[in-house]
gemmi code that builds the backbone of each chain (N, CA, C; Angstrom):
import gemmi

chains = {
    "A": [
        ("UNK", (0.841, -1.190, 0.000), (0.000, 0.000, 0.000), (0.878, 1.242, 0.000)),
        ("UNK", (0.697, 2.303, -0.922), (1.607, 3.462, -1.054), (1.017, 4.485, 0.190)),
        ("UNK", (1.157, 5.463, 0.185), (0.976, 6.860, 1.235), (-0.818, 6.654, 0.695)),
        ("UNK", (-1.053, 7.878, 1.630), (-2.550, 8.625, 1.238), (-2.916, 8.745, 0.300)),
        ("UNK", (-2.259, 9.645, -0.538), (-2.907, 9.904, -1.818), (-3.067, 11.722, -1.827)),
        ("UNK", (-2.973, 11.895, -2.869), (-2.950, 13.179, -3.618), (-4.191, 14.123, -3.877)),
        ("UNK", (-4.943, 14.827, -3.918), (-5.642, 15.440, -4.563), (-5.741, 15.370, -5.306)),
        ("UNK", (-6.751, 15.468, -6.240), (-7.444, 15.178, -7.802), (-6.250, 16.628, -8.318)),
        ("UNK", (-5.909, 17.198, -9.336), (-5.682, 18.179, -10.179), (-6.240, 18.222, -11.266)),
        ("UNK", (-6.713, 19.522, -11.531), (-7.322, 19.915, -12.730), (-6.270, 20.578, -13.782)),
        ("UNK", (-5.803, 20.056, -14.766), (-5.123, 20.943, -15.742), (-5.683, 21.407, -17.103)),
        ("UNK", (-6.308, 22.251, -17.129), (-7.278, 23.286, -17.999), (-6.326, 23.791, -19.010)),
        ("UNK", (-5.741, 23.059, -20.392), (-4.656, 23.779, -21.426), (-5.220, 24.313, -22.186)),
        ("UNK", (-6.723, 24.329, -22.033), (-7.282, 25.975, -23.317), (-6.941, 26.838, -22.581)),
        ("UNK", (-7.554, 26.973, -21.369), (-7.050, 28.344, -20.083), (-6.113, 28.358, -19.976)),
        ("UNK", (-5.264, 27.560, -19.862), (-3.146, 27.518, -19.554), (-3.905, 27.526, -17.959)),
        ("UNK", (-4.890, 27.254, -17.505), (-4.796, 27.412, -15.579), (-4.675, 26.348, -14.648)),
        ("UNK", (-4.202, 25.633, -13.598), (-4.139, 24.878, -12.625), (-5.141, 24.946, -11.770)),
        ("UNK", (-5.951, 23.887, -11.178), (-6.446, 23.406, -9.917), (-6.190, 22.248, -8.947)),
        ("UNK", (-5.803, 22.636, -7.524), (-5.722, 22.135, -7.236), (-7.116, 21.355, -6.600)),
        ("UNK", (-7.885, 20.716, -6.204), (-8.830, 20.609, -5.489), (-8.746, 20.522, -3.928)),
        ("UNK", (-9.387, 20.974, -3.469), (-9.568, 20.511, -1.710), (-9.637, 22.339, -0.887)),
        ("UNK", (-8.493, 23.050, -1.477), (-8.416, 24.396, -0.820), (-9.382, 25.629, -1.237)),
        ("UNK", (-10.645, 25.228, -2.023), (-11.479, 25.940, -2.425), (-13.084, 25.427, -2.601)),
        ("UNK", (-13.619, 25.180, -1.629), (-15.093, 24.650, -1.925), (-16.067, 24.957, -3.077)),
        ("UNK", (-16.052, 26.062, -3.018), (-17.106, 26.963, -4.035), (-16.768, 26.626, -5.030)),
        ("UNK", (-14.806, 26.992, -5.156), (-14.606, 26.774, -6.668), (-14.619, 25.247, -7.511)),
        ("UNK", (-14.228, 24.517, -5.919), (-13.852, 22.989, -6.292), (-15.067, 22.946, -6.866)),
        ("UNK", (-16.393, 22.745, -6.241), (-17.873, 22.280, -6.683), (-18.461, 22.716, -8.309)),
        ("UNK", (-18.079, 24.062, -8.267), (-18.273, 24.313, -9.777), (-17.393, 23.764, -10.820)),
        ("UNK", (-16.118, 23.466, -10.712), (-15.359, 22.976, -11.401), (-15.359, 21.111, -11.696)),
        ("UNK", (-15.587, 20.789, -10.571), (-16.183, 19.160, -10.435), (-17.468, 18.829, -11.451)),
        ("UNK", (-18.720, 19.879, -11.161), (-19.743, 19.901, -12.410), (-19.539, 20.366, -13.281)),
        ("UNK", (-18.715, 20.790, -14.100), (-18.070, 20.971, -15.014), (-17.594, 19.963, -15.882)),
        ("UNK", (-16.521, 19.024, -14.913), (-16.072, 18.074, -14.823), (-16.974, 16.877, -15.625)),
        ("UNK", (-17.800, 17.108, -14.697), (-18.977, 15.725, -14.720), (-19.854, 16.484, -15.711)),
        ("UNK", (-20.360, 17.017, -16.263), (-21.010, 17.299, -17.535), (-19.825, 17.105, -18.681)),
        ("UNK", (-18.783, 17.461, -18.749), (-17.960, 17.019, -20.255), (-17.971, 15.421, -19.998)),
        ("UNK", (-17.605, 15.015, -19.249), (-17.714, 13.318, -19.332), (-19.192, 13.025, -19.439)),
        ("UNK", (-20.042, 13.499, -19.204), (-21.204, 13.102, -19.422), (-21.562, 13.086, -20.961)),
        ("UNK", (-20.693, 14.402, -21.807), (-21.177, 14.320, -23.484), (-19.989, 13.359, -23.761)),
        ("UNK", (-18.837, 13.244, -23.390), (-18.248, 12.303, -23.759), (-18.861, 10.794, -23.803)),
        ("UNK", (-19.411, 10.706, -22.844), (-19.803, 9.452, -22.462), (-21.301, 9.000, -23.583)),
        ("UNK", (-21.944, 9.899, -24.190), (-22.731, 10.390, -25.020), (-21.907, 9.916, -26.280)),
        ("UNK", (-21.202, 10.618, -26.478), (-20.365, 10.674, -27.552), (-20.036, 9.236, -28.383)),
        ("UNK", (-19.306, 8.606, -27.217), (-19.019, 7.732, -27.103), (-20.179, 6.553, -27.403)),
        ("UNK", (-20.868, 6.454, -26.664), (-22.082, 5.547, -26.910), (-22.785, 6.135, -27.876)),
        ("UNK", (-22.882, 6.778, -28.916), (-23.226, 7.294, -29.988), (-22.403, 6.586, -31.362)),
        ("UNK", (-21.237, 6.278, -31.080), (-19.828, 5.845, -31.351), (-20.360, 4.177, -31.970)),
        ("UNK", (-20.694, 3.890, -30.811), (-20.811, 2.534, -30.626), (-22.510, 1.941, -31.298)),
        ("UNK", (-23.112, 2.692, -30.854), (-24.613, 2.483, -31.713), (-24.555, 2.293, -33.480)),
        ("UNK", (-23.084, 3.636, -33.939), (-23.195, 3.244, -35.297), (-22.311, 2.712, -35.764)),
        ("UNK", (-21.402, 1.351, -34.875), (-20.851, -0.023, -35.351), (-21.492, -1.053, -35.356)),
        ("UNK", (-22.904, -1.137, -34.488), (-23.852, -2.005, -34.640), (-24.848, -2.208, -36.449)),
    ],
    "B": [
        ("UNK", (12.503, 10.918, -8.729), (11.249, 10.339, -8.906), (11.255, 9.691, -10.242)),
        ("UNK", (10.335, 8.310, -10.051), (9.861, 7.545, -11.529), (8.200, 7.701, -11.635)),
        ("UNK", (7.787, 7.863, -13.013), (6.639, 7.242, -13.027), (6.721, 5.678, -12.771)),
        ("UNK", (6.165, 4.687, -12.371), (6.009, 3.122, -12.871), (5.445, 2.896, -13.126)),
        ("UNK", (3.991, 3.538, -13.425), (3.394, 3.390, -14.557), (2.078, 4.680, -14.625)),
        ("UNK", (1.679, 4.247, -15.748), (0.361, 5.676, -15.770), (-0.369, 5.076, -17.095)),
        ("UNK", (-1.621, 5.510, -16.638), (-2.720, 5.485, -17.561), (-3.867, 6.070, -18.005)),
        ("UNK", (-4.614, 6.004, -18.790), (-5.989, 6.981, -18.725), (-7.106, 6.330, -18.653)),
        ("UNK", (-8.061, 6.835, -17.886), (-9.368, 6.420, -17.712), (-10.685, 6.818, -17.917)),
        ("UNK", (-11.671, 6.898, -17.067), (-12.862, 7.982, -17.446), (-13.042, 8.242, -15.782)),
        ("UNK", (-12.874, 7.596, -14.858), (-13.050, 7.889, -13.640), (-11.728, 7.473, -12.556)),
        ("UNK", (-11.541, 8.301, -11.598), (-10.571, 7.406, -10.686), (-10.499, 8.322, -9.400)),
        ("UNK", (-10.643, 7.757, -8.315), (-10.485, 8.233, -7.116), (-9.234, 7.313, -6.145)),
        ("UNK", (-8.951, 7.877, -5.257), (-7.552, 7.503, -4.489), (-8.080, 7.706, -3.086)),
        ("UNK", (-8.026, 6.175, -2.307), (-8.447, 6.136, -1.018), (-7.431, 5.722, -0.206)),
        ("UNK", (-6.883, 5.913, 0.824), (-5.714, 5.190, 1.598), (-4.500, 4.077, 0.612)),
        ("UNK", (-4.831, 5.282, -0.490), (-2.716, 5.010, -0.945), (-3.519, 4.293, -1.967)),
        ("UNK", (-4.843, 3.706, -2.267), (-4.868, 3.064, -3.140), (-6.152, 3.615, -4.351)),
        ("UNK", (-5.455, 3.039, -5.769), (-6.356, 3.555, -6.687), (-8.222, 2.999, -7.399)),
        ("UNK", (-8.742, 3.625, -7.230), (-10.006, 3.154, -7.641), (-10.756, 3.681, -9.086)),
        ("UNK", (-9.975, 2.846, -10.192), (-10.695, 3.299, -11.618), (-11.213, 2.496, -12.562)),
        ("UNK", (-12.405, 3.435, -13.311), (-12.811, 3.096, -14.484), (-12.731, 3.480, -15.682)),
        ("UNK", (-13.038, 2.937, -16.441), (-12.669, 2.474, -17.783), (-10.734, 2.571, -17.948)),
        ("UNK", (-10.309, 2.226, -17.363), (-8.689, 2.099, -17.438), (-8.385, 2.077, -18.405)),
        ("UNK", (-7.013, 2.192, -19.020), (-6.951, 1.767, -20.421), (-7.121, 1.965, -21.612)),
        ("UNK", (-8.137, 3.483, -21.327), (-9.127, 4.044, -22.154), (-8.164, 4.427, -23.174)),
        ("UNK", (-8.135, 4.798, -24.652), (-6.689, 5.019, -25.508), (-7.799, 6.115, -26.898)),
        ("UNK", (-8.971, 5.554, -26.657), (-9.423, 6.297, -27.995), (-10.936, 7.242, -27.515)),
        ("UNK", (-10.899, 8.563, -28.120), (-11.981, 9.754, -27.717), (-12.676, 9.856, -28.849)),
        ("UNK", (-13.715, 9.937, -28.952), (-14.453, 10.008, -30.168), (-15.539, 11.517, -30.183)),
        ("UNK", (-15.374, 12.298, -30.927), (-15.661, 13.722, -30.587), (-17.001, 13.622, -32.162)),
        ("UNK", (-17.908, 14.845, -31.748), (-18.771, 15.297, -32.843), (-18.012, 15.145, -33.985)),
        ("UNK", (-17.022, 16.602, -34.117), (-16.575, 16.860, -35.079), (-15.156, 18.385, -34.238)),
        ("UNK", (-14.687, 18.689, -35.131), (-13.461, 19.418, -34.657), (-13.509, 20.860, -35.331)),
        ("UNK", (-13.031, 21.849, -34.411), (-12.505, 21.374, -33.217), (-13.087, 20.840, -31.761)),
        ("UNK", (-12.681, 20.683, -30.875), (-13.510, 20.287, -29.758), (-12.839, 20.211, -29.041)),
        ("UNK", (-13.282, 20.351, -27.523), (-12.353, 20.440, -25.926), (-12.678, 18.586, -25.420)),
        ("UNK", (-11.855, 18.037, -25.260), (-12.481, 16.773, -25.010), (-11.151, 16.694, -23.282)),
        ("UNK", (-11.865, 15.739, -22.559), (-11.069, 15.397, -21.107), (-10.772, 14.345, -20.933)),
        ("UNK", (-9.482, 14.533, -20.450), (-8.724, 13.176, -20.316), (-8.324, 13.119, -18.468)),
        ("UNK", (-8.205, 11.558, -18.108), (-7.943, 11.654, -17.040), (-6.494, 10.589, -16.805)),
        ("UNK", (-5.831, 11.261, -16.365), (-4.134, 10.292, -16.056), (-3.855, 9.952, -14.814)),
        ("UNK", (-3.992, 8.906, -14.584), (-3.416, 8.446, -13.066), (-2.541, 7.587, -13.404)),
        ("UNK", (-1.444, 8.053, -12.787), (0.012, 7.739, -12.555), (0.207, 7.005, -10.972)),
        ("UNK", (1.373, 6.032, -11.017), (2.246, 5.981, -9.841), (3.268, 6.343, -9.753)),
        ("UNK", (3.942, 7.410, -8.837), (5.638, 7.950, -8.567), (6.016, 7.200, -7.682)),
        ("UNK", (7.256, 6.800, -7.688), (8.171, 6.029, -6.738), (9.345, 7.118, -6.644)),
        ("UNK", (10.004, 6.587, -5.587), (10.502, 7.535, -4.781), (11.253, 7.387, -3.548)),
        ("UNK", (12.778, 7.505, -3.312), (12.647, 7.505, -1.899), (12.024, 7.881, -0.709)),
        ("UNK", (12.358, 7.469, 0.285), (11.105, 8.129, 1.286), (11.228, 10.001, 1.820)),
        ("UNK", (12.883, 10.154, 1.290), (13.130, 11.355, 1.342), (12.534, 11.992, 0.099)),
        ("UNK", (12.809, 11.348, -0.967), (12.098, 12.274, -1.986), (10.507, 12.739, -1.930)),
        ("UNK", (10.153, 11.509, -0.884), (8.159, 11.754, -0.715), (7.876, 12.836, 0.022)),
        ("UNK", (9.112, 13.618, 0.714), (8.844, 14.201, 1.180), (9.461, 15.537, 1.318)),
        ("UNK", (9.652, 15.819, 0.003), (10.214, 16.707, -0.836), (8.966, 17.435, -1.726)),
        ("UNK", (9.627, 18.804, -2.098), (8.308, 19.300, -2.610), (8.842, 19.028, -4.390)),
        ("UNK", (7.808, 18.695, -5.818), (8.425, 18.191, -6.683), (6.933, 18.966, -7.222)),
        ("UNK", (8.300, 19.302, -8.861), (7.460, 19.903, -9.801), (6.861, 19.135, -10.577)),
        ("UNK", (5.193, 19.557, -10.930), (4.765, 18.541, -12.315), (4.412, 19.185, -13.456)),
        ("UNK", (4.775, 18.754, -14.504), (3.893, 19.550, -15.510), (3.249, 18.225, -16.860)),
        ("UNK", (2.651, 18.606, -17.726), (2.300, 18.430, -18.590), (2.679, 18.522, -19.546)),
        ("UNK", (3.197, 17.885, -21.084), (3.181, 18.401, -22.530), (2.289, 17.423, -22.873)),
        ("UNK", (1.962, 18.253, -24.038), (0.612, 17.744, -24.714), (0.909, 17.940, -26.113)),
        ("UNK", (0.855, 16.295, -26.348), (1.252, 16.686, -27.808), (0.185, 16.063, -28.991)),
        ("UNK", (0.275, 16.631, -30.090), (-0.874, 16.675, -31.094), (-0.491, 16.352, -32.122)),
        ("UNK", (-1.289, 15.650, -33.360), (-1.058, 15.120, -34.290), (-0.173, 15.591, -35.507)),
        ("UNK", (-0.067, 16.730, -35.649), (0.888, 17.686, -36.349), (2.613, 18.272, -35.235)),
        ("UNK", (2.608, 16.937, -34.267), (3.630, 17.059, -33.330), (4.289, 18.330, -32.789)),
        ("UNK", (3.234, 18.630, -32.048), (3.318, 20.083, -31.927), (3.005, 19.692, -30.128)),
        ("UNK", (4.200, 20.345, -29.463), (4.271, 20.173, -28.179), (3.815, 21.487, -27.580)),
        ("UNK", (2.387, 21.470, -26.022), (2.300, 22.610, -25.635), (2.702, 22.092, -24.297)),
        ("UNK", (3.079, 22.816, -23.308), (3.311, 22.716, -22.072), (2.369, 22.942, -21.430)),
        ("UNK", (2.113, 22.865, -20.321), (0.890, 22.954, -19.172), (1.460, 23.942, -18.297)),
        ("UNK", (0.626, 24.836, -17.538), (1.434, 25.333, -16.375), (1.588, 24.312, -15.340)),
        ("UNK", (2.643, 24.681, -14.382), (3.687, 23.781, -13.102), (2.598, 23.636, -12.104)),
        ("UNK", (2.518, 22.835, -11.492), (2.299, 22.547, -10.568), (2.980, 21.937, -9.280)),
        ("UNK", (2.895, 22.448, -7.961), (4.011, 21.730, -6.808), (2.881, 20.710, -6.196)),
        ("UNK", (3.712, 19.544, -5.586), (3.382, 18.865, -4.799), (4.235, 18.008, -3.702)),
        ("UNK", (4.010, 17.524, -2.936), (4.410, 16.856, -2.370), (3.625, 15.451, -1.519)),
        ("UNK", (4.965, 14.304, -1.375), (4.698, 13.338, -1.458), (4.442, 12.783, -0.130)),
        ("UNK", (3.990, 11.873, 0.685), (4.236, 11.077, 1.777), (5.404, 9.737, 1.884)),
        ("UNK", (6.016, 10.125, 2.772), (6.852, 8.890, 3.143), (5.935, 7.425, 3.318)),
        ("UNK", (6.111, 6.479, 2.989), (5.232, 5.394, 3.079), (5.672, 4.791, 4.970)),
        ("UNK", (4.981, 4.629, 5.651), (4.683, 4.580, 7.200), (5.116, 2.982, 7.291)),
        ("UNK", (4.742, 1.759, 5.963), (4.744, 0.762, 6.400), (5.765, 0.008, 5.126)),
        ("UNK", (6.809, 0.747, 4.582), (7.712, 0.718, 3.969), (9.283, 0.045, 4.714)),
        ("UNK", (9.403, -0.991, 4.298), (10.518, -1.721, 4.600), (11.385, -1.249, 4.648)),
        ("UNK", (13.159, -1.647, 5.245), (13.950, -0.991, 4.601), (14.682, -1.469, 3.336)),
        ("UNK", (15.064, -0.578, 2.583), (15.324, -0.399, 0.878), (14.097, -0.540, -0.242)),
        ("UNK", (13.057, 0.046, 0.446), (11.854, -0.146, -0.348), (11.643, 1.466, -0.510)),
        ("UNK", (11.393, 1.530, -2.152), (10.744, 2.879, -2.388), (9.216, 3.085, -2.010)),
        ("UNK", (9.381, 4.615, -1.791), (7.879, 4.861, -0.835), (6.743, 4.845, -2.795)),
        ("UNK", (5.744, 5.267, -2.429), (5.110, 5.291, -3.669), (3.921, 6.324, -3.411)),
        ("UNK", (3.546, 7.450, -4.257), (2.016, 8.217, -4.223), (1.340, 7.844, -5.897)),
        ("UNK", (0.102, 7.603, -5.214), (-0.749, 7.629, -6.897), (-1.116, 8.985, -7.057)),
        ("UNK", (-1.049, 9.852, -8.449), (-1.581, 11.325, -8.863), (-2.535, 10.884, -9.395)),
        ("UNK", (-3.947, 11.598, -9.419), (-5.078, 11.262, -10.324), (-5.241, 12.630, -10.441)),
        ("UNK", (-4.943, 13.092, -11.787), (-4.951, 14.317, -12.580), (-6.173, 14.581, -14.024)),
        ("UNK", (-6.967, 15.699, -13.815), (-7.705, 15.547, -15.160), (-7.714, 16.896, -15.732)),
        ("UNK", (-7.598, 16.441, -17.123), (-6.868, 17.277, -18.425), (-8.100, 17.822, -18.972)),
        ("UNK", (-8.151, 19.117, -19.784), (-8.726, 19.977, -20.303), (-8.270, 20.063, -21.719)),
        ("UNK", (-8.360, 19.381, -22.968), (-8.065, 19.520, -23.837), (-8.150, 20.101, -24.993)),
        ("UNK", (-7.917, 20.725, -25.910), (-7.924, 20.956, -27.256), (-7.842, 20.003, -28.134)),
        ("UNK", (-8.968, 19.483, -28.801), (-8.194, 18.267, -30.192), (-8.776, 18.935, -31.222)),
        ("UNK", (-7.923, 19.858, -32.247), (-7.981, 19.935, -33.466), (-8.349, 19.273, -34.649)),
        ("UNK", (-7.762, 18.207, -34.276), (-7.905, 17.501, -35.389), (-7.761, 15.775, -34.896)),
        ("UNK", (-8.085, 15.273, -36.010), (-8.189, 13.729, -36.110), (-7.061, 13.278, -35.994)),
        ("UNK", (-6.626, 12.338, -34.939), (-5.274, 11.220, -35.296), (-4.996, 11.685, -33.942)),
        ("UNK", (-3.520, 11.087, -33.651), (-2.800, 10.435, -32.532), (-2.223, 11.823, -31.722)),
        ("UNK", (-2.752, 11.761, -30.113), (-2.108, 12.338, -29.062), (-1.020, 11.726, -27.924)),
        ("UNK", (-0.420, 12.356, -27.398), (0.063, 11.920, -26.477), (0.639, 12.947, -25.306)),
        ("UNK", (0.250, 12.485, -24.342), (0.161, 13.538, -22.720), (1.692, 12.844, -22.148)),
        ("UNK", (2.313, 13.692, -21.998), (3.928, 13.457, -21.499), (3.513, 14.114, -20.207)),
        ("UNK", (3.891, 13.331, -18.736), (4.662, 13.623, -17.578), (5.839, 13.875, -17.365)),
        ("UNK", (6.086, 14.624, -17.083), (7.141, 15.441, -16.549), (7.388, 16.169, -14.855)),
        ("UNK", (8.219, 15.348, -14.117), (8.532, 15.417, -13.136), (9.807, 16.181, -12.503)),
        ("UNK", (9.942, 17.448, -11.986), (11.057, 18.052, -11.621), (12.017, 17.812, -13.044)),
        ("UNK", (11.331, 18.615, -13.788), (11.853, 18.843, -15.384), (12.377, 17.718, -16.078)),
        ("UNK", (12.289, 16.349, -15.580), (12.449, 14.949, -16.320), (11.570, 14.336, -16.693)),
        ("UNK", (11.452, 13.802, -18.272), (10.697, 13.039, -18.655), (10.364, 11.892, -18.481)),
        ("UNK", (9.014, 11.612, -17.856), (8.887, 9.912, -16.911), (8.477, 9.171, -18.129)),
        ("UNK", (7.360, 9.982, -18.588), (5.845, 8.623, -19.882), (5.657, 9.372, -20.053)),
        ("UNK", (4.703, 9.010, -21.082), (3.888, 9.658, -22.612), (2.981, 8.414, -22.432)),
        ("UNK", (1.772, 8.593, -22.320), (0.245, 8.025, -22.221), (-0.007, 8.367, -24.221)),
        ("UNK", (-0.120, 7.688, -24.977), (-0.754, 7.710, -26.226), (-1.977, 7.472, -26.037)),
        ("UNK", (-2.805, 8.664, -26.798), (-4.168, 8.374, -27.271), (-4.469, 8.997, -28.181)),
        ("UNK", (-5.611, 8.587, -28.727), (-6.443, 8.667, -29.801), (-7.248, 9.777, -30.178)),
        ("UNK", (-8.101, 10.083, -31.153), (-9.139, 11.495, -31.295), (-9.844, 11.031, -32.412)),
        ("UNK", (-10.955, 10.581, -32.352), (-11.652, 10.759, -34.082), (-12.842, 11.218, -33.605)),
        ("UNK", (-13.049, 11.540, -35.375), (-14.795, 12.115, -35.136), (-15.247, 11.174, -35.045)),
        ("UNK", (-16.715, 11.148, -34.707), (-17.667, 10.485, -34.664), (-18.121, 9.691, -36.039)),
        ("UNK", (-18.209, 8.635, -35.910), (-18.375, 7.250, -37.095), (-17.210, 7.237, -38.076)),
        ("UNK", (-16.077, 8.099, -37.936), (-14.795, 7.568, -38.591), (-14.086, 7.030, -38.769)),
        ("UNK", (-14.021, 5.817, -37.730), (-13.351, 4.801, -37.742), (-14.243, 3.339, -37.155)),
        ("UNK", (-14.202, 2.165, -37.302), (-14.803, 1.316, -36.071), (-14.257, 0.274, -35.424)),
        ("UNK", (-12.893, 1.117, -34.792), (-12.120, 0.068, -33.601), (-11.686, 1.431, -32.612)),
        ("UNK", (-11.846, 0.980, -31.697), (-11.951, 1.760, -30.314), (-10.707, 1.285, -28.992)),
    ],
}
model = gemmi.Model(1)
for chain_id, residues in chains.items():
    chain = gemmi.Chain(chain_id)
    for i, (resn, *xyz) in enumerate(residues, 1):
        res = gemmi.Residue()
        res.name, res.seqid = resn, gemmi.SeqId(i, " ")
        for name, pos in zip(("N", "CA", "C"), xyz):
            atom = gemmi.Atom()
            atom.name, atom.element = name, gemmi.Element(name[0])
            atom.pos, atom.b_iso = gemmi.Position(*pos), 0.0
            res.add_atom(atom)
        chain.add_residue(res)
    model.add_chain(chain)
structure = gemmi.Structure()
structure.add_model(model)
structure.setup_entities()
């Protein structure tokens, strides 16, 4: 078993900006749904992907 | 510091030193059409002495794109934990679970380089097509 573990990081290269998560609530939360809506069209995307190899 | 290994996924969380992910492995993104911001997620393991875990160490990102065109990421610091139940001559180890904000221009082959206190660990290769352009995943 290694140490604890790290904080998630956000690296945003259209913005060029860094997040760390944990030292900002407000911002963490908006940035997390953020998060979770692009994987959500990805995930869309994706299974869209797959419907037209069937 | 080493990477020993790293990969991409769609989900991953890190509970007491250890990693919890899905779709692992993940290598190919399949987008509308381009351009498009698509997200990637890299979880890595660093090894390390136990002094180095507990050292503060730079990370960054290059991101590279099908017309091999390298961008850098801004730095990020971190630091590591000494492993508590680490033998002696055993390297300590932290998992990073990091998620990327991307640009894909265009169709064809990426690859996300780690970079640790300005040394190159891995390069994670992946993929980008539009939607119904190819059908192997």
């Amino acid at each position: 078993m290694a140490a604890t573990g790290q904080p998630l990081i956000l690296f945003d290269h259209v913005k060029g900006t860094v997040h760390t998560f944990g030292a900002d609530p407000t911002r963490d939360s908006r940035l997390l749904a953020e998060l979770i809506e692009a994987q959500r069209r990805q995930q869309a995307t994706a299974s869209a992907q797959a419907e037209l190899r069937k | 510091m080493r990477v020993g290994w790293a990969t991409l996924c769609r989900y991953a969380e890190v509970n007491d030193g250890l990693a919890t992910m899905v779709g692992a492995g993940l290598d190919t993104y399949f987008v509308p059409g381009f351009p498009e911001t698509i997200q990637v997620v890299v979880v890595f393991q660093l090894f390390g002495t136990q002094q180095e875990m507990a050292d503060e160490h730079e990370l960054v990102f290059r991101i590279h794109d099908p017309a091999m065109n390298a961008a850098e990421s801004p730095s990020v610091t971190f630091v590591g934990e000494p492993n508590p139940l680490a033998l002696p001559g055993w390297e300590a180890s932290t998992i990073l679970v990091t998620a990327h904000v991307l640009p894909a221009s265009a169709e064809g082959a990426y690859g996300i380089e780690i970079v640790v206190d300005g040394d190159s660990q891995n390069t994670v290769p992946f993929s980008v097509r539009g939607l119904a352009s190819g059908d192997e995943s």
